[in-house]
C-alpha positions in Angstrom: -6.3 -16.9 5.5 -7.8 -15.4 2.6 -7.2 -16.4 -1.1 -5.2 -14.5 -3.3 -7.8 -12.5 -5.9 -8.4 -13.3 -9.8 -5.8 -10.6 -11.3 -5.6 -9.4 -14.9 -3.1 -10.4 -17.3 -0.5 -7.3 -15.9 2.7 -7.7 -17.9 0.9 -9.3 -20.8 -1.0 -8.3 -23.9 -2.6 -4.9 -23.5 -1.0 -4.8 -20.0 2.4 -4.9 -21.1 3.7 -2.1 -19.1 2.0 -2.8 -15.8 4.2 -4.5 -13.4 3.3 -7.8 -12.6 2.1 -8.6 -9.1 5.7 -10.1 -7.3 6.8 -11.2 -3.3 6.3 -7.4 -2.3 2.5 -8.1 -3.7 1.8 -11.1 -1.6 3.6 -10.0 1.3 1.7 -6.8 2.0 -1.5 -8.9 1.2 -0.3 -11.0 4.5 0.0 -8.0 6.5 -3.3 -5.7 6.2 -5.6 -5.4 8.5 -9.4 -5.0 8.6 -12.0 -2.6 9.7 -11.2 0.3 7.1 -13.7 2.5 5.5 -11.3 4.6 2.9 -8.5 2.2 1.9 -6.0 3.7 -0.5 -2.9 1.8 -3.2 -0.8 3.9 -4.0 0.7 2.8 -7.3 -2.0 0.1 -8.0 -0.6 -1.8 -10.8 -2.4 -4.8 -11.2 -4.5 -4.4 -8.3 -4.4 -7.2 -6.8 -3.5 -5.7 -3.5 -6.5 -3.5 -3.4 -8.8 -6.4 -4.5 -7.2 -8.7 -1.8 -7.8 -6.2 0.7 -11.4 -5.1 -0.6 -11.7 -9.0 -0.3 -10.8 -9.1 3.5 -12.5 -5.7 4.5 -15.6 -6.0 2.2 -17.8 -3.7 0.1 -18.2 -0.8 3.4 -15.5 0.6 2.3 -14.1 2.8 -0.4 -11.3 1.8 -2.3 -9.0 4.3 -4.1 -6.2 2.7 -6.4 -3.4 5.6 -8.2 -0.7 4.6 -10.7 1.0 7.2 -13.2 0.0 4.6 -15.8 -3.5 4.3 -17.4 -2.6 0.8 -18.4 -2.2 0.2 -14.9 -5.6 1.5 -14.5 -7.3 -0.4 -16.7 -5.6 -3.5 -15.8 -7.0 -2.5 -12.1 -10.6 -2.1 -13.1 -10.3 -5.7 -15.1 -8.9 -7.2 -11.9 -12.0 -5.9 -10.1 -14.5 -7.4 -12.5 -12.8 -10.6 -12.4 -13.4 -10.6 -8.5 -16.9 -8.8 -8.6 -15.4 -5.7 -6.2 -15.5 -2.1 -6.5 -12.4 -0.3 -7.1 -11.8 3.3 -8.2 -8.5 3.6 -10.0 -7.2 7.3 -10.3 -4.4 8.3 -12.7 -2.2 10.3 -11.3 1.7 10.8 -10.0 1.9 9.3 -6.1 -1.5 10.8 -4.4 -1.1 14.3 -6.3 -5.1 15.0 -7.7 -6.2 13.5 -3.8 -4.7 16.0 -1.6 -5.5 18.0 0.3 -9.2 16.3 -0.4 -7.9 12.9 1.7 -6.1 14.3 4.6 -7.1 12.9 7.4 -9.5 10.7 5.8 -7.5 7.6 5.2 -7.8 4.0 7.0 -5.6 2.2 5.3 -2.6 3.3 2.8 -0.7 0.7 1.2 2.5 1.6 -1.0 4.3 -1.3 -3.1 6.8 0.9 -4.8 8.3 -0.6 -8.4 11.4 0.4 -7.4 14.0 0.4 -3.9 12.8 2.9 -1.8 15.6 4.6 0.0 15.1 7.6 2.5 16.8 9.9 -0.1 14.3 9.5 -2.7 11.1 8.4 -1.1 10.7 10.1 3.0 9.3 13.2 1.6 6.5 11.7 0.1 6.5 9.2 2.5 5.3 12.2 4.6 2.9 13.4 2.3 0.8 10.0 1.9 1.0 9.7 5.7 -0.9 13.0 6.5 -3.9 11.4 5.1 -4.3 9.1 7.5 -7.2 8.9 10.0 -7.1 11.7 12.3 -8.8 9.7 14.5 -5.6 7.9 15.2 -6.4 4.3 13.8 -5.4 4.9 10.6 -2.4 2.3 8.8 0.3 3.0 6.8 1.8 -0.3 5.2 5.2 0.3 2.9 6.8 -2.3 1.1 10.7 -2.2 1.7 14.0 -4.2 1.2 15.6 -4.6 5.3 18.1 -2.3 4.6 15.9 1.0 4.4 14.6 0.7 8.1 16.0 4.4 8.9 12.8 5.0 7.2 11.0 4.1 11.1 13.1 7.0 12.3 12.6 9.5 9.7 9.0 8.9 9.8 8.9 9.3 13.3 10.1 12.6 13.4 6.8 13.4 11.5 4.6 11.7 13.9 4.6 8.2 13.1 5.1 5.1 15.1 6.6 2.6 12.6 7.4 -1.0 13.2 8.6 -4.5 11.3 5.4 -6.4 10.3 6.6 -8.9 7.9 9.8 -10.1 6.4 10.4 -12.7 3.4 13.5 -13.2 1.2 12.9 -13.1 -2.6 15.8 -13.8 -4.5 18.4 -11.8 -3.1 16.8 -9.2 -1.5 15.0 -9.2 1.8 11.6 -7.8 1.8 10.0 -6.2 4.6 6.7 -4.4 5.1 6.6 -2.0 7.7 3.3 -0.5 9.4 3.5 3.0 10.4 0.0 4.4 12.4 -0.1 8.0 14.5 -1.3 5.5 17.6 1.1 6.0 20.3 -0.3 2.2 21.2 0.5 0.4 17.8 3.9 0.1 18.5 3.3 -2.1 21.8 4.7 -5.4 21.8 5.9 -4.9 17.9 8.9 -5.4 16.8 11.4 -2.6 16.0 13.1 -3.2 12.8 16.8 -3.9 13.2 
């Protein structure tokens, strides 16, 4: 078990309007994995999920961090110093300035969104984000979600993507769940399907 990294003061002083790092944070921490060389965050915030991960995979690896919010960035870079670890923020919307530069390039994606991702809003550029991953079929797609947006597994899979449950933990009154989506027709052997 590794230890959760020093992280900038997000949702205080000059990082007022970055999101502090919450259950979704430190539940996705418990679910990466290792052996990455281009690890992506989508919607970095704090960056503490980057910095755990850069933590656990070590400096091999390149380590891309977007938010929307240059605060967010900043607050990022700070939470990299504090750990001594290289991290790239990027400022942009989602993984707009990276594509079509990343696909097929990608290890690991992590996305922690703010907000209740529903299949509505979010499949579309669910499928975006997974077209970078590795096309040599080991790459990981982890997504933060509450247990009732599991039709996500399906939608996804219509694109390609073998999705299963990797972690569930209540906080408060929802039910968070990270699921692990990868192109390996293998990954999803022995896993469980989300119910």
């Amino acid at each position: 078990m590794y230890p959760t990294p020093l992280y900038a003061p997000a949702g205080h002083g000059a990082f007022t309007d970055v999101y502090e790092p919450a259950e979704g944070s430190f539940l996705l921490m418990d679910a990466l994995e290792k052996d990455a060389t281009v690890c992506l965050e989508v919607g970095s915030g704090s960056g503490v999920v980057s910095a755990f991960l850069a933590s656990v995979v070590g400096p091999g690896a390149l380590y891309l961090c977007t938010d929307v919010n240059p605060a967010a960035a900043q607050c990022t870079l700070q939470t990299a110093r504090c750990n001594h670890l290289q991290l790239q923020p990027v400022i942009t919307d989602l993984v707009q300035c990276l594509l079509p530069r990343l696909n097929g390039k990608v290890d690991v994606l992590v996305f922690n969104p703010p907000y209740v991702v529903t299949p509505s809003d979010e499949v579309n550029e669910n499928q975006k984000r997974s077209v970078m991953l590795h096309s040599q079929n080991h790459g990981l797609f982890y997504l933060v979600t509450v247990s009732e947006n599991h039709p996500i597994v399906d939608v996804l899979r219509d694109s390609g993507l073998n999705g299963e449950l990797c972690l569930t933990r209540q906080a408060g009154h929802e039910r968070l769940s990270i699921l692990r989506f990868s192109k390996s027709s293998l990954s999803t052997t022995g896993s469980q399907e989300p119910s």
